[in-house]
N, C-alpha and C positions, 0 to 999 in steps of 0.2 A: 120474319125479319130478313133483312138484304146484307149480304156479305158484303164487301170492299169488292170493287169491280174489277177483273183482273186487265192489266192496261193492256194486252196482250189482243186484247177482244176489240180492244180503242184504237189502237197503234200501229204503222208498219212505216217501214221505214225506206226511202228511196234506192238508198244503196245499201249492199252489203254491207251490217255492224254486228257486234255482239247484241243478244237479247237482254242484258242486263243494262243499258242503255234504254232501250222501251219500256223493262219495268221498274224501270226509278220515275216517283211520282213524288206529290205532295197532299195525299191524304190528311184529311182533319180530326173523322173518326178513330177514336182510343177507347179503348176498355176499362182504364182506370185500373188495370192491374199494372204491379211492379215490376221491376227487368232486374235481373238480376246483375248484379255487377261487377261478373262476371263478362257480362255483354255488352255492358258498359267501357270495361277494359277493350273488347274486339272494336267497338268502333274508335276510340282514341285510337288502339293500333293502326288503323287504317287512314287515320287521319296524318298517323305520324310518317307514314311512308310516299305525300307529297313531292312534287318538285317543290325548291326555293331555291330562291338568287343565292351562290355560294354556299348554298347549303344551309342559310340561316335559320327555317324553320320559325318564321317569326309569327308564327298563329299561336295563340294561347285560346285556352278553354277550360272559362269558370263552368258549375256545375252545380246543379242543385237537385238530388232525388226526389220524391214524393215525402217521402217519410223524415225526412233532412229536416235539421231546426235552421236550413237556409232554403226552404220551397218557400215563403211565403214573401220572404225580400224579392226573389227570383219573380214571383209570379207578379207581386204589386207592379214591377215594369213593363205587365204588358198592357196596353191597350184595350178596353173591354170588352174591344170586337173579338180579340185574340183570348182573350180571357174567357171568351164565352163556350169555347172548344176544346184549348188549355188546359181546362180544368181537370181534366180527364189523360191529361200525359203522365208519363209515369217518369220523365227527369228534363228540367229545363234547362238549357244552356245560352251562355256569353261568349262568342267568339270575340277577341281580338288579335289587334297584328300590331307589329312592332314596328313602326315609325321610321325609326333608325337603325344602321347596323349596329351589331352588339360589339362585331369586333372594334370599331373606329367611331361611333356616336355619328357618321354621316348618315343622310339624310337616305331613306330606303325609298325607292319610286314606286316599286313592284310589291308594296307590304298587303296591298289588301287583293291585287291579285294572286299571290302565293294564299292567304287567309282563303283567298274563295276554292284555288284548289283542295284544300286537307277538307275544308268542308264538302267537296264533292265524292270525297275520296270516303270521310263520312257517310254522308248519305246513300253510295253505292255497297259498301258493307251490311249498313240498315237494310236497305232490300235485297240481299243474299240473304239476312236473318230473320228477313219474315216481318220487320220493324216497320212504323210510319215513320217515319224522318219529315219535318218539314219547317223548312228555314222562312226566317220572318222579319219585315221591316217595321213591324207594326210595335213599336217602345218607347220608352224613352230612356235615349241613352245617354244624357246628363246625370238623371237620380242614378242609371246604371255606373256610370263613372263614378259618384259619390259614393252609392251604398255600399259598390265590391269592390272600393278602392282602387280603382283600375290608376296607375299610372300617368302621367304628361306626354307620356312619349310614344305613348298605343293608342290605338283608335278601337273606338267600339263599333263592330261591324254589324253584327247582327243576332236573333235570340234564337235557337231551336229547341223545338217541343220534341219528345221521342215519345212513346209507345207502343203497346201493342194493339192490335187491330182492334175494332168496335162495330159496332152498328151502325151506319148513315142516319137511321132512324131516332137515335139521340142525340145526335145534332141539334141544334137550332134552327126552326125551319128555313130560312132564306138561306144556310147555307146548303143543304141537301141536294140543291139541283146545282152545287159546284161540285161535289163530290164524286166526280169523272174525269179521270188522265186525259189530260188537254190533247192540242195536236201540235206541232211545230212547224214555222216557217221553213218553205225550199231552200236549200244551199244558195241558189244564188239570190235571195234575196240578203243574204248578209256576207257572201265572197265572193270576190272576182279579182282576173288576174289583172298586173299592172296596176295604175294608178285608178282613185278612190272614182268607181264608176255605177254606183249602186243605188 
């Protein structure tokens, strides 16, 4: 059996960064064992200590354990590509952001870029703890609006699966030969100085 590949092995980085940057991935293999929620608590902590616009913290985060009599709402919203790997998480989540401020009901510009922060903030906790973390476009976030109630004035962003590690090998086969930390484009293909010259 093949372990989870360490991205370290996959990875390097152009400039000087921290290495907890190269090893946040989005692995699919899960064990199908539970987290305790206790570890549960460490990653909302870590999400809680985000930047946002004034401080607003407009990301919210539904939840559903494995053993939850809300896993099974949670899961029917995924997609059954996603559903196919899913199966084997051990708590699935709804992120959303809050639309508007709270203080004044105006209209928030930055709501789902602050949301993507906590989520990053997320998912860099998960891999200090050893976790897969891996965020997903693949739902549908209408029935998620209906079924968890979500509000008018949020938007539903996106679902993540947690776990702990598994085997590539019970995968699904077409997915197996994705299951390797990607690589990422040069700085300068998405920065440069002055006006948009890229």
């Amino acid at each position: 059996m093949t372990q989870l590949p360490d991205p370290l092995q996959h990875r390097t980085a152009d400039y000087p960064i921290h290495e907890s940057f190269l090893k946040r991935w989005s692995p699919r293999a899960m064990s199908g064992a539970s987290i305790p929620h206790s570890d549960l608590q460490s990653l909302l902590e870590a999400a809680r200590w985000a930047p946002s616009t004034y401080n607003e913290q407009e990301w919210r985060f539904l939840y559903a354990p494995r053993d939850s009599p809300h896993w099974q709402t949670f899961f029917d919203l995924l997609m059954p590509a996603n559903q196919a790997w899913c199966v084997k998480a051990a708590i699935l989540l709804v992120v959303l952001s809050h639309r508007v401020f709270s203080r004044n009901g105006k209209p928030n510009a930055v709501h789902s870029f602050d949301a993507g922060a906590a989520f990053q903030n997320f998912c860099l906790q998960g891999t200090h703890m050893g976790l897969v973390v891996h965020g997903m476009a693949g739902f549908d976030r209408e029935q998620a609006r209906t079924k968890l109630n979500v509000p008018d004035d949020y938007d539903v962003e996106a679902m993540i699966a947690v776990g702990c590690p598994g085997e590539i090998e019970e995968l699904p086969e077409e997915l197996r030969q994705r299951e390797i930390p990607s690589g990422r484009n040069p700085v300068e293909a998405f920065a440069c100085e002055g006006p948009y010259a890229i």
